[in-house]
N, C-alpha and C positions, 0 to 999 in steps of 0.2 A: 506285334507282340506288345501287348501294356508290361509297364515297369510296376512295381508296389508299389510307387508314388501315383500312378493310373487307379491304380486296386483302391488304394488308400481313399485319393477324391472322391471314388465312383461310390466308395462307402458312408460319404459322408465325413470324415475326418482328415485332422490334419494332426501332423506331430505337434506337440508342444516343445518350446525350448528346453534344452537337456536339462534335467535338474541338475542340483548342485548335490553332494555327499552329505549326508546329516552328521558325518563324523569323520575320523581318520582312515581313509582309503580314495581311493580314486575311482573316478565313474566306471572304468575299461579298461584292461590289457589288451594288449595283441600280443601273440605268441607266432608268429610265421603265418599259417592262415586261419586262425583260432582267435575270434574275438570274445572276450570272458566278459561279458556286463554284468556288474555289481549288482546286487540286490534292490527292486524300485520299488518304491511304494505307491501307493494309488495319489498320488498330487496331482491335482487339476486346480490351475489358478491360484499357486501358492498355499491351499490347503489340501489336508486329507480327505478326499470323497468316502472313506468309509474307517471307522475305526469303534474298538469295540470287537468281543469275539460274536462269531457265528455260532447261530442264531439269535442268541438272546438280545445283542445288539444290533446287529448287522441281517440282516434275510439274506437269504441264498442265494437268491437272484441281487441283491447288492454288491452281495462279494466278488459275484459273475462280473457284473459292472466294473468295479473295483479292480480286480485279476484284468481285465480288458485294458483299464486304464493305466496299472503296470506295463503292459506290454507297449502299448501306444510310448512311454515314459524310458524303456529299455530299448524300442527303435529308435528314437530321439538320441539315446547316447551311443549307441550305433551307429546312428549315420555320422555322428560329430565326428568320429574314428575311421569316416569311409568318406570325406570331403561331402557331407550330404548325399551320399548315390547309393542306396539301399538295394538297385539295382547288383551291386557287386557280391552281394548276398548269395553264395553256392546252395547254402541248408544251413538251416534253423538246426541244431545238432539235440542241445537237451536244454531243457527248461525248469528249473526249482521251484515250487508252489509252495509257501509257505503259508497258512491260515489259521490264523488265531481263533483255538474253536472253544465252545463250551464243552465241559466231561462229557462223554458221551455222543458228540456230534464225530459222525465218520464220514462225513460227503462231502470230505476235502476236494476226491476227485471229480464230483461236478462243481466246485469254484472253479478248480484246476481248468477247468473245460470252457471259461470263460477264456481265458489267457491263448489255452491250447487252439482255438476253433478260430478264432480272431488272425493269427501266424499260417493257418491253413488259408483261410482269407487272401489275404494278403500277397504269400506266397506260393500256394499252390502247394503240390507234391513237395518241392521243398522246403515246404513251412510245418510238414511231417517232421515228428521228433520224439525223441526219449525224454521220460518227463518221471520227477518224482512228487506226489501232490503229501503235505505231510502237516498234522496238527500241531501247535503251538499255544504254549498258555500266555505266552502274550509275544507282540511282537513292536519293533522300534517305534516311538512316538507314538502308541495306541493303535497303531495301525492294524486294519483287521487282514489285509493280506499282502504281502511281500512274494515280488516275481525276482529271480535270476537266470541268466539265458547265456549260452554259448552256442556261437554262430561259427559258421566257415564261409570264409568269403577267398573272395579273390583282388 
């Protein structure tokens, strides 16, 4: 049986260090088997990969990127919460898509579809989940798209 640490290398990726909070809150709760990750933004290497709204900024296929590297950013403070073993991971439960869009831009739900298809990846059946993908006329430090994720682990 490969682990999503298996999934992960075979994909070519690795976690990055968990980021840190842009402001007051904490990266995670745990609530009994309910793990809450805060809201991540697309940081890769200490900067934002994509910021600006979609499309006039950002292409769709960026934001795809961008939503992906949220989630890579939300497994990373996940696993800080599970001694690094993402293995303990039951289901991916539901996911927030935030996308900072131009007036008129509705295809939140295929950025959304970056983040979504990535946790299917990774996880399998259960990296299936409830998702709400939702536009924003702007979102923290410019950023064009913002993931949040609540897991059940064991």
């Amino acid at each position: 049986m490969t682990t999503p640490h298996d999934r992960l290398a075979s994909l070519g990726l690795v976690l990055p260090p968990a980021p840190k909070p842009v402001a007051s809150y904490v990266p995670a709760v745990r609530s009994g088997s309910l793990v809450f990750v805060s809201g991540q933004l697309p940081f890769r290497d200490g900067a934002l990969a994509a910021t600006g709204p979609v499309p006039s900024a950002t292409s769709l296929e960026a934001a795809q990127a961008a939503a992906r590297q949220c989630v890579l950013n939300a497994l990373s403070v996940l696993a800080s919460q599970l001694d690094g073993d993402l293995s303990r991971v039951t289901r991916i439960v539901r996911l927030g898509v935030f996308v900072c869009s131009d007036a008129g831009f509705s295809e939140q739900p295929k950025v959304a579809n970056g983040a979504s298809d990535l946790l299917q990846e990774i996880f399998g059946e259960a990296g299936r989940h409830a998702r709400a993908a939702v536009g924003s006329i702007a979102l923290p430090l410019g950023a064009s798209v913002e993931v949040e994720m609540l897991a059940e682990v064991r």
